[in-house]
RONUKE-243676 format. One record per residue (C-alpha): residue in one letter; residue number from 1; x, y, z. Coordinates in nm, 2 decimals. Example, Ala and Ser with C-alpha at 12.3 -4.5 7.8 and 13.67 -1.06 7.14 Angstrom:
<papas>
   aa     i     east    north       up
    A     1     1.23    -0.45     0.78
    S     2     1.37    -0.11     0.71
</papas>
This chain:
<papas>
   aa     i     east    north       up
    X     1    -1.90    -5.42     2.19
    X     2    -2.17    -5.20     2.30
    X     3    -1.87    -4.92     2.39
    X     4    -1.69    -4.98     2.04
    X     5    -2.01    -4.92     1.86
    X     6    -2.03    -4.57     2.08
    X     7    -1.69    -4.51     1.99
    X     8    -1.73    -4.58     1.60
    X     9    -2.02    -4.36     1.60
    X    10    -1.90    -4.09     1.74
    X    11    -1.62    -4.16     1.50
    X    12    -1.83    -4.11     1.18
    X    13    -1.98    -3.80     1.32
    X    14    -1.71    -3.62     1.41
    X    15    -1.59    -3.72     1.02
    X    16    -1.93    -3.60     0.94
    X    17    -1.91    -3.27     1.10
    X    18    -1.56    -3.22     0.93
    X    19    -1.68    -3.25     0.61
    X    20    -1.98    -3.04     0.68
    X    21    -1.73    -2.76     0.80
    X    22    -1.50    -2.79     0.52
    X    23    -1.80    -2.77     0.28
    X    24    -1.92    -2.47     0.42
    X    25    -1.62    -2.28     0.43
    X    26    -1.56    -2.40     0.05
    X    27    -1.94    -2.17     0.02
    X    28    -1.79    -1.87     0.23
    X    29    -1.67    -1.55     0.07
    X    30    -1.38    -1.41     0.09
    X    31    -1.55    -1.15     0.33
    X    32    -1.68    -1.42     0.54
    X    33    -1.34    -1.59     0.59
    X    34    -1.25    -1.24     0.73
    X    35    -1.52    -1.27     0.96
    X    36    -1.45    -1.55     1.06
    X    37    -1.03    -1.53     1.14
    X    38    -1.13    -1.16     1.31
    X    39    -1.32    -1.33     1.57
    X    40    -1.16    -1.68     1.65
    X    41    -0.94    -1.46     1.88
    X    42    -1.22    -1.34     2.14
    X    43    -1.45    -1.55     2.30
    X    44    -1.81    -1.43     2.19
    X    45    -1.65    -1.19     1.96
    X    46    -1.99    -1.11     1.82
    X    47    -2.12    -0.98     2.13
    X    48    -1.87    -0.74     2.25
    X    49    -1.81    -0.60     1.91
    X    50    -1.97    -0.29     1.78
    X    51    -2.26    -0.33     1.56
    X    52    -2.24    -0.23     1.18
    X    53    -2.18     0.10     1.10
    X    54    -2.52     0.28     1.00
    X    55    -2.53     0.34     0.64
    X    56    -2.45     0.74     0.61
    X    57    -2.09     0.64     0.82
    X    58    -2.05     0.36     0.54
    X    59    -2.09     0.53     0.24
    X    60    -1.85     0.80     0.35
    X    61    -1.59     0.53     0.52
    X    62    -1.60     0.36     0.18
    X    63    -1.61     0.70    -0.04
    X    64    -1.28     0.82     0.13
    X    65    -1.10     0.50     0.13
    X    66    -1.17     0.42    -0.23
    X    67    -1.22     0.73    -0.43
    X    68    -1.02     0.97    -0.23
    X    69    -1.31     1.20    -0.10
    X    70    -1.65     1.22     0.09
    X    71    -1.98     1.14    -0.14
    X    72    -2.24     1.41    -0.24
    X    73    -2.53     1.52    -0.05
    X    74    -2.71     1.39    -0.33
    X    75    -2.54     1.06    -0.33
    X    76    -2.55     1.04     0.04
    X    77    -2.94     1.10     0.07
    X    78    -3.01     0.80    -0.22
    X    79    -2.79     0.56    -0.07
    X    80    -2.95     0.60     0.29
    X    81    -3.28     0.62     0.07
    X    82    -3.23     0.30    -0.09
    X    83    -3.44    -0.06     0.03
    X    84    -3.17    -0.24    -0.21
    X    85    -3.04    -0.55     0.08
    X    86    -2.74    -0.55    -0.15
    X    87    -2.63    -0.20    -0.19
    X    88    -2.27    -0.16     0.02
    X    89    -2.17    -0.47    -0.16
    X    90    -2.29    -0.29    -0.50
    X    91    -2.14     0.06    -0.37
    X    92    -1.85    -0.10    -0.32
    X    93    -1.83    -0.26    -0.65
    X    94    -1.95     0.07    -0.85
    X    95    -1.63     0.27    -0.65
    X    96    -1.38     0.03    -0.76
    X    97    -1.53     0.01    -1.12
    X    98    -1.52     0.40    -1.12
    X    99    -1.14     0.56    -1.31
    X   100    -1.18     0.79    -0.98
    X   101    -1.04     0.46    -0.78
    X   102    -0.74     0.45    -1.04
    X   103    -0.70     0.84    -0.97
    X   104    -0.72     0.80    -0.57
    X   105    -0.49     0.46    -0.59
    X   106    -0.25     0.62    -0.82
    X   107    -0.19     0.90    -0.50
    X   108    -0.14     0.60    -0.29
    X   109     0.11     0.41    -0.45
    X   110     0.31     0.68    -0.49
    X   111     0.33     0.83    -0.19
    X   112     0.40     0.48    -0.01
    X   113     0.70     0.43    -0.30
    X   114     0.83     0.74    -0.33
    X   115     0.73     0.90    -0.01
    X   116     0.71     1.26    -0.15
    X   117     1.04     1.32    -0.25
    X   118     1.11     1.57    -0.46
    X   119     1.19     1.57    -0.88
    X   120     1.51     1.45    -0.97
    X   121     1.54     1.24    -1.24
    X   122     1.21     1.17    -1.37
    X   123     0.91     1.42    -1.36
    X   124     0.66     1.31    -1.09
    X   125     0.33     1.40    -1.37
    X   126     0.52     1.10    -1.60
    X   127     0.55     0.88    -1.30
    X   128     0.21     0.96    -1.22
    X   129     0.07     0.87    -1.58
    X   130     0.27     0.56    -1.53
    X   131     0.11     0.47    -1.17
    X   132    -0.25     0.60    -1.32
    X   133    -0.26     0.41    -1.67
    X   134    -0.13     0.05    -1.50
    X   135    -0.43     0.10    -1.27
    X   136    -0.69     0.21    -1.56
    X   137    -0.59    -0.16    -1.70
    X   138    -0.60    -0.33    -1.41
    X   139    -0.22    -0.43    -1.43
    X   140    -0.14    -0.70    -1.11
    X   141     0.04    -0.58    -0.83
    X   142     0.31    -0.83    -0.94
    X   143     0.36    -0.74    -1.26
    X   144     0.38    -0.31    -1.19
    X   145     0.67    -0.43    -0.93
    X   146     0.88    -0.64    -1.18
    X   147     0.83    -0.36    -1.43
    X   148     0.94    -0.14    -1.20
    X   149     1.26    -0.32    -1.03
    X   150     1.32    -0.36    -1.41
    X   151     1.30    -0.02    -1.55
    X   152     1.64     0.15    -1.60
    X   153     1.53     0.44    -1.79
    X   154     1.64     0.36    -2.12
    X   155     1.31     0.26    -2.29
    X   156     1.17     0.62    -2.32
    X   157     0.79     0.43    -2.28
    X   158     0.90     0.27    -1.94
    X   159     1.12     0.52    -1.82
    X   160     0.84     0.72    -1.57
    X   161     0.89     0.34    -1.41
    X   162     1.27     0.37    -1.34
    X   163     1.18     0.71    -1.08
    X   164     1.22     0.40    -0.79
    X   165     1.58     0.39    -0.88
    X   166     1.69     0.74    -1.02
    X   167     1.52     0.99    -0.78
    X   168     1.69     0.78    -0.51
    X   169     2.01     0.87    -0.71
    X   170     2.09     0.54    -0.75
    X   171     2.24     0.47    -0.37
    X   172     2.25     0.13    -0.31
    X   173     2.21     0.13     0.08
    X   174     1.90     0.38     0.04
    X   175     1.74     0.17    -0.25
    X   176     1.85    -0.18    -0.04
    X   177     1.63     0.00     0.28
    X   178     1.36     0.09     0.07
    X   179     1.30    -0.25    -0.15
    X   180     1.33    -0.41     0.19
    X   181     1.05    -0.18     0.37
    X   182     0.78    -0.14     0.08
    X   183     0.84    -0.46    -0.09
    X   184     0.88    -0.73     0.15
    X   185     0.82    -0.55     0.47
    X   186     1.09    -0.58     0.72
    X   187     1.32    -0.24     0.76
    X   188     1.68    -0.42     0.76
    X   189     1.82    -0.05     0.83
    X   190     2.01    -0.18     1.15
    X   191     2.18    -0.50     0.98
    X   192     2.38    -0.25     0.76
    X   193     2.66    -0.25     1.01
    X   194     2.53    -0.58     1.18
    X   195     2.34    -0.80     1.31
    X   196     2.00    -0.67     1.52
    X   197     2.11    -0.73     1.84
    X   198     1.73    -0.85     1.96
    X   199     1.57    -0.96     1.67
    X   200     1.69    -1.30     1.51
    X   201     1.54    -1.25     1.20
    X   202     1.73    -0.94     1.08
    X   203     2.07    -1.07     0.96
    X   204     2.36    -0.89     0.80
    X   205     2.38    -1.15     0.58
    X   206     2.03    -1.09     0.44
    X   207     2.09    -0.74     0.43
    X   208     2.41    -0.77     0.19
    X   209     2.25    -1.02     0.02
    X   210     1.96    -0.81    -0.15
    X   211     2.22    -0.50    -0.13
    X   212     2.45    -0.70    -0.39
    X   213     2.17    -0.68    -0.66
    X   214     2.26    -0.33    -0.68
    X   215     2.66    -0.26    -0.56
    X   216     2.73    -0.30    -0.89
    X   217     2.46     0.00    -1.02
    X   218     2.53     0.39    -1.07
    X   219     2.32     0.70    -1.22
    X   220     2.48     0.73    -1.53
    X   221     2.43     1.07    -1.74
    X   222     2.46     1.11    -2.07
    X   223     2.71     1.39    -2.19
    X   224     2.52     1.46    -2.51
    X   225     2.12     1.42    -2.39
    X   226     2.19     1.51    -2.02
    X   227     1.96     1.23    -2.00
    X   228     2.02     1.02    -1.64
    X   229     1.96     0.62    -1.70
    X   230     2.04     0.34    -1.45
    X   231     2.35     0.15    -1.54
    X   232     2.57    -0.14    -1.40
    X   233     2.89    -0.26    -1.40
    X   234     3.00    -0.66    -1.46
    X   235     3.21    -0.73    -1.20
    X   236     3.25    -0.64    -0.78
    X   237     3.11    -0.84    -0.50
    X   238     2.91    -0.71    -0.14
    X   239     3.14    -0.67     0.11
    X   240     3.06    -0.63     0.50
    X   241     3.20    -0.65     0.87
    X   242     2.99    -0.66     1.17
    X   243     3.07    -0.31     1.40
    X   244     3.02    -0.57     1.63
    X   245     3.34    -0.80     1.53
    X   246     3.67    -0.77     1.73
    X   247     3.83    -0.95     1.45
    X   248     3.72    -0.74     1.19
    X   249     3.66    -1.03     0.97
    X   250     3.55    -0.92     0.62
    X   251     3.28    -1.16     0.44
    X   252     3.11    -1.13     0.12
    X   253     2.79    -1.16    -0.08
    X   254     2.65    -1.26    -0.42
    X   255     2.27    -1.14    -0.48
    X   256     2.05    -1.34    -0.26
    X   257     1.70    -1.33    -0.12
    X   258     1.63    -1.46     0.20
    X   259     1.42    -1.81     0.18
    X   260     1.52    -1.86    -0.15
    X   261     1.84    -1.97    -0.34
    X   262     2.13    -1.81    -0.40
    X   263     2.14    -1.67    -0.76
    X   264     2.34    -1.88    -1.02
    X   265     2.56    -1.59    -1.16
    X   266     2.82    -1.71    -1.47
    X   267     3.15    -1.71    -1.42
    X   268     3.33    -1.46    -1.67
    X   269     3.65    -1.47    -1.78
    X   270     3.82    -1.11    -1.67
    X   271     3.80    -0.86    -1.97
    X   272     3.50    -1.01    -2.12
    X   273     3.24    -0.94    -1.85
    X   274     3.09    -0.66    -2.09
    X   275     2.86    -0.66    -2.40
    X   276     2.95    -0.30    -2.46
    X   277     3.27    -0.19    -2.17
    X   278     3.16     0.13    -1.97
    X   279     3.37     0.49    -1.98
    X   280     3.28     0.82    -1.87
    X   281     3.08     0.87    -2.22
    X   282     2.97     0.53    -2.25
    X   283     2.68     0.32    -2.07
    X   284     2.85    -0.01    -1.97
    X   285     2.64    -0.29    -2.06
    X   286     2.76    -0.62    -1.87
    X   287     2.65    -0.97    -2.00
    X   288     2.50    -1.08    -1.67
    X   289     2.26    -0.83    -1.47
    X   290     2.22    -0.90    -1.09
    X   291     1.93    -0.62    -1.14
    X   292     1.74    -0.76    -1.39
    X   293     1.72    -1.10    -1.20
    X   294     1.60    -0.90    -0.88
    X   295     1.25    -0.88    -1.05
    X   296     1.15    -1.22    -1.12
    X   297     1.29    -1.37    -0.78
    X   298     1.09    -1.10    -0.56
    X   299     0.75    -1.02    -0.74
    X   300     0.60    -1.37    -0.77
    X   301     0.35    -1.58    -0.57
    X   302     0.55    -1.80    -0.44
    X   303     0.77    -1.56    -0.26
    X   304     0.57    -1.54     0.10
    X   305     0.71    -1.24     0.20
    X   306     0.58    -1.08    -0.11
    X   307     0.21    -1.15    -0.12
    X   308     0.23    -1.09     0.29
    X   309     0.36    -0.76     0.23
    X   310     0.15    -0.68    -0.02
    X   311    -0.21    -0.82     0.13
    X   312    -0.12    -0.66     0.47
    X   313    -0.06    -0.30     0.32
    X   314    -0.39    -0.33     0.16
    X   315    -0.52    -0.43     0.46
    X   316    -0.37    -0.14     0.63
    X   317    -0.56     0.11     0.39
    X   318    -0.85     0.00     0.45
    X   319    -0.85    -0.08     0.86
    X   320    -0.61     0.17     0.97
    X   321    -0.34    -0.08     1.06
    X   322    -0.19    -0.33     0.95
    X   323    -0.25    -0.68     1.06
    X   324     0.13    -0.68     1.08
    X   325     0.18    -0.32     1.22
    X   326     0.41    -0.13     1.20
    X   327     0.40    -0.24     0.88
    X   328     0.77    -0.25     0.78
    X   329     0.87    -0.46     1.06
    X   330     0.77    -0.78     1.03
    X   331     0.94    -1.06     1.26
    X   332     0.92    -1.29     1.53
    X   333     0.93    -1.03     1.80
    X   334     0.64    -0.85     1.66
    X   335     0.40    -1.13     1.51
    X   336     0.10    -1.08     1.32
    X   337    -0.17    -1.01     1.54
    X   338    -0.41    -1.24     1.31
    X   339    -0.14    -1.48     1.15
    X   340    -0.42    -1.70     0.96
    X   341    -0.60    -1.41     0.82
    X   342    -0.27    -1.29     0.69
    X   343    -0.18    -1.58     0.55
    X   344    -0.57    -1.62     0.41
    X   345    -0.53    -1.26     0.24
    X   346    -0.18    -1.34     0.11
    X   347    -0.31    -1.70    -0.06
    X   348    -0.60    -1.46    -0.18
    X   349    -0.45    -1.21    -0.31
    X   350    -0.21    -1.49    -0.52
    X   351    -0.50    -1.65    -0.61
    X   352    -0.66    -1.34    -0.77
    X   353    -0.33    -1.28    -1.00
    X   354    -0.26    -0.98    -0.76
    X   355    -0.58    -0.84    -0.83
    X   356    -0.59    -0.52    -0.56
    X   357    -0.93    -0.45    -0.59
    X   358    -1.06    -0.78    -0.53
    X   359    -0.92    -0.80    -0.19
    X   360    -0.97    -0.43    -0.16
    X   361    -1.35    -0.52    -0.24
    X   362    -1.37    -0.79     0.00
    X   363    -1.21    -0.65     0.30
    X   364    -1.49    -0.35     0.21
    X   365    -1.77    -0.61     0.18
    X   366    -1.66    -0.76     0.55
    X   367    -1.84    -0.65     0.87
    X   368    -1.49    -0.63     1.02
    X   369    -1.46    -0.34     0.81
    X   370    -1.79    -0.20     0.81
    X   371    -1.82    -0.20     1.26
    X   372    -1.90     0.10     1.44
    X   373    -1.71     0.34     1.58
    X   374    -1.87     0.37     1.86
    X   375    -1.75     0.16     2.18
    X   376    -2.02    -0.04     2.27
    X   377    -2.16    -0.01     2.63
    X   378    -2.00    -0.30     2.83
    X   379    -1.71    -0.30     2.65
    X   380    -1.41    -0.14     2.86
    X   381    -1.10    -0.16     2.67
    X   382    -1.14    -0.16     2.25
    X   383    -0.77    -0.22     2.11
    X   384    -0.70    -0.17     1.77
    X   385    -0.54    -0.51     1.68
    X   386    -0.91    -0.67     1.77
    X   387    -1.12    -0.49     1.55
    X   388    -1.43    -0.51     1.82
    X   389    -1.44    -0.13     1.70
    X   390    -1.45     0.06     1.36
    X   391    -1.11     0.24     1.37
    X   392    -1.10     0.61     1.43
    X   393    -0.82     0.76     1.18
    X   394    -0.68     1.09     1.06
    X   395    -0.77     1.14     0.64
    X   396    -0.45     1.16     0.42
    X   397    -0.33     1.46     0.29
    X   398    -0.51     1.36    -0.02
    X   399    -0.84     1.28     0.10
    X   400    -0.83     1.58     0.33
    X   401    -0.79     1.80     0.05
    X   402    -1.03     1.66    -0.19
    X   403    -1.33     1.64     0.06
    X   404    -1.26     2.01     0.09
    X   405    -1.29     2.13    -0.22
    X   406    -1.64     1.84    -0.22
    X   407    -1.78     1.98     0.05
    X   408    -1.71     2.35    -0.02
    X   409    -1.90     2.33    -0.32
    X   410    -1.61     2.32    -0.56
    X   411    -1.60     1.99    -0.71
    X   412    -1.97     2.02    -0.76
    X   413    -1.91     2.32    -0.97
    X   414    -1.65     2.25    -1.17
    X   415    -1.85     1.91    -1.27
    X   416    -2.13     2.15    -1.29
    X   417    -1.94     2.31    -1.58
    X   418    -1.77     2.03    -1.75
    X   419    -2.13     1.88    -1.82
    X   420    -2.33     1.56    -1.71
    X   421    -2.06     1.31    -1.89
    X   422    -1.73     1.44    -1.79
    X   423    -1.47     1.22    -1.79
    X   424    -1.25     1.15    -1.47
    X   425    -0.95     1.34    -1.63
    X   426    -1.10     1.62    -1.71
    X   427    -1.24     1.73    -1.38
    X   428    -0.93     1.62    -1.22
    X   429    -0.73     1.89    -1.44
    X   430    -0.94     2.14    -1.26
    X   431    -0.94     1.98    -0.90
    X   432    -0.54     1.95    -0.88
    X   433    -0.45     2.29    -0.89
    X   434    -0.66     2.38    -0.61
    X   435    -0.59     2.05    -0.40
    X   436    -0.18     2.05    -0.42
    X   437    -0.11     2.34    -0.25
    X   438    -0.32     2.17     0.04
    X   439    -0.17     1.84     0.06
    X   440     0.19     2.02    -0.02
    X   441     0.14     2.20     0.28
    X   442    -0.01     1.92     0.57
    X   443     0.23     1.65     0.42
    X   444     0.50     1.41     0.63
    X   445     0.85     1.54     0.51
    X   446     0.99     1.45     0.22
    X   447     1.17     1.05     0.24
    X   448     0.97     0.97     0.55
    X   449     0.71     0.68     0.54
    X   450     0.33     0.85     0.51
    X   451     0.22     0.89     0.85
    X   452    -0.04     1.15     1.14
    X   453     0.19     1.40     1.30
    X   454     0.06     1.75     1.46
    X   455     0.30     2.06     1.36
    X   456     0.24     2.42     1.43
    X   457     0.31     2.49     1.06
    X   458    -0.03     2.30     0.98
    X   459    -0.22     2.46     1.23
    X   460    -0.11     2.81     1.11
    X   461    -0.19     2.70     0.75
    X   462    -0.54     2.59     0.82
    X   463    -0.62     2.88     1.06
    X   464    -0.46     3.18     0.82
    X   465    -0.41     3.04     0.50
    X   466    -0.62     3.26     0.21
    X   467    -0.70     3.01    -0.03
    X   468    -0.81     2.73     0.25
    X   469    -1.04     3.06     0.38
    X   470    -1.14     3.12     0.00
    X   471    -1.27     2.79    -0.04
    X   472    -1.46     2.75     0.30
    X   473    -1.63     3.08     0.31
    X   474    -2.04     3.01     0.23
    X   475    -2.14     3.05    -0.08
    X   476    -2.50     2.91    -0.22
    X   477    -2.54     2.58    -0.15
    X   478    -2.17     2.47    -0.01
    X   479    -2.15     2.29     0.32
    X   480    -2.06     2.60     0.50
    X   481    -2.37     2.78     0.34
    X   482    -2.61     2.58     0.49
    X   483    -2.41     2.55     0.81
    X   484    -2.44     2.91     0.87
    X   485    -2.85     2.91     0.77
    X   486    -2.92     2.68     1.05
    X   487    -3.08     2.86     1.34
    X   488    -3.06     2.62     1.62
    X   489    -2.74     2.59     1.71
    X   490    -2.81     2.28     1.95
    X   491    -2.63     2.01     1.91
</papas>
């Protein structure tokens, strides 16, 4: 009796303590839940990781990552100044509320989707507009995918949306790649010709089936306007053999994404698979779209590979990796390093309507985020998948750029000019011209994923070229300026 009693009470408490954890992970934050999957990894993660970062490295971490560029002197001195026990969480807040976040974000996005390729079809300023307004508004995530997997270039207002198809020239393989990779984030490259001979989870079969969306698709231009749009025909299914087969056996494929259904595609009789028949001067118009179905099957919440995708990129931009890294090749062989934190930051990110900057905000507000550097004495090995350490990383192009012309004094002077209440636009009009030639010149090649990689070329460009040397050469109250007017030169 006595031992049953034992037993029942350590019954209740153990119900007790449940309840008392569930309730106070119910109070946590988003940032707190971060905290929290980070460190259930390590055994005493809190005392082998770096303390937080002191408040001059946070306010230029956060700057860079999301406005673009390193803060004032000005801004700098009054945030280290400040007693406010709230003001990284209010910094953080105040940069994503700022249009310079849209501006920054806008760089982002395309250079992840487009990857710097080069004019084609659509003009990249449009495309730009495009990216830049959606952000202004605060479009979801979800919804500036559908629109553009959707765009076909048609609609004159959503045609800067349809660059994703036309300055890829409409190729189905390239486009199949790329939806695969930046979308859903697994590179299904290899299953082209067949199976991955090591990884299970890249079938050919998968492959075709998101390739059939778009066999059907061509560039079409128009003989009159010269205008290039997206068209489709009505009829043709994806075929495929495995270079692998003996046999040679030849299957086929209707549009399908893997972990969901097939797509229920109408029969139509032959002859009548058009609402307006395609010729050479004529845009086909079938009466079932495999495209247009594309959208509303991949963008949405309930589509895991999705919101993974899309909650591990942001998570990349802000830690340096990705919690799935690399981040386009997501599979069993190469798990998530934290799988409940992706899958917290995935619900999240759902939850919040594909809201970017909440999670953006959160991940900001998270000590995670905001650690050191600096390897902490005791600590032997720091690797990056743990985040005991802040991550060291290389700017972008783009932020390298414009924390040159901020700390050579230019920015300041142009805003100088413009007067106290310039809008974002304006001052970005005069900062462009100066920082393109930059970033043209340090960028990855055109078609490859954004990525640090030394060249000669870059070193000869930052060593010789005249307008880097123009913009760096000390002039009344610029960085270099007061660089040069220090006497000591002790370190």
């Amino acid at each position: 009796m006595i031992a049953f009693t034992i037993n029942k009470t350590k019954f209740v408490c153990s119900i007790a303590l449940m309840l008392l954890a569930a309730e106070w992970s119910l109070g946590q934050t988003l940032s707190q839940k971060i905290d929290a999957e980070v460190a259930k990894p390590i055994a005493d993660f809190e005392k082998k990781a770096a303390p937080l970062c002191s408040d001059l490295e946070f306010i230029r971490r956060v700057t860079l990552d999301l406005i673009g560029t390193i803060p004032t002197v000005e801004q700098s001195r009054e945030f280290v100044k400040s007693t406010n026990a709230n003001k990284r969480s209010e910094l953080v807040d105040a940069l994503l509320a700022s249009p310079a976040h849209a501006w920054h974000f806008t760089m982002v996005l395309d250079v992840t989707w487009m990857e710097r390729r080069a004019d084609k079809h659509v003009p990249s300023a449009n495309w730009k507009q495009y990216l830049r307004e959606s952000l202004l508004a605060n479009k979801p995530y979800d919804v500036m995918v559908k629109e553009i997997l959707s765009a076909d270039g048609v609609d004159a207002k959503m045609r800067p949306a349809a660059k994703f198809y036309l300055d890829r020239e409409g190729e189905p393989h390239l486009i199949t790649r790329d939806i695969s990779r930046l979308f859903l984030g697994v590179n299904w490259q290899c299953a082209q010709c067949h199976d991955h001979p090591r990884v299970e989870d890249y079938k050919q079969d998968m492959y075709y089936g998101l390739f059939a969306f778009f066999n059907r698709s061509y560039v079409f231009t128009d003989a009159k306007t010269k205008q290039s749009v997206f068209a489709e025909k009505g009829e043709g299914d994806a075929s495929f053999q495995s270079v692998f087969d003996p046999a040679k056996v030849t299957k086929s494929s209707g549009p399908k994404l893997f972990m969901r259904a097939a797509i229920a595609e109408p029969k139509m009789e032959k002859g009548k698979e058009y609402e307006v028949a395609p010729t050479k001067e004529v845009r086909g118009i079938p009466k079932f779209s495999r495209r247009s179905q594309l959208a509303n099957e991949l963008a949405r919440g309930d589509f895991a590979p999705f919101a993974r995708n899309g909650a591990n990129r942001l998570w990349a931009h802000m830690m340096g990796r990705g919690i799935v890294h690399p981040l386009d090749l997501g599979h069993g062989d190469n798990p998530a390093s934290h799988p409940e934190l992706l899958d917290l930051l995935a619900k999240e990110f759902v939850n919040a309507k594909f809201n970017h900057k909440e999670i953006l905000g959160q991940i900001a507000k998270s000590k995670a985020y905001q650690r050191s550097s600096q390897v902490p004495k005791g600590l032997q090995e720091a690797k990056p998948e743990e985040y005991l350490v802040g991550a060291i990383r290389p700017l972008s192009e783009e932020q390298f750029a414009y924390a040159i012309l901020q700390a050579s004094g230019f920015t300041d002077a142009e805003r100088m000019i413009l007067g106290a209440k310039v809008e974002e636009s304006a001052l970005q009009a005069k900062l462009a011209p100066q920082a393109t030639p930059i970033i043209n010149a340090l960028a990855t090649p055109a078609g490859q994923a954004p990525g640090y990689e030394a060249r000669v070329e870059q070193a000869l460009y930052l060593a010789n070229n005249g307008q880097l040397q123009g913009l760096l050469a000390p002039r009344k109250g610029s960085l270099s300026f007061r660089l040069s007017e220090i006497k000591d030169a002790k370190l």
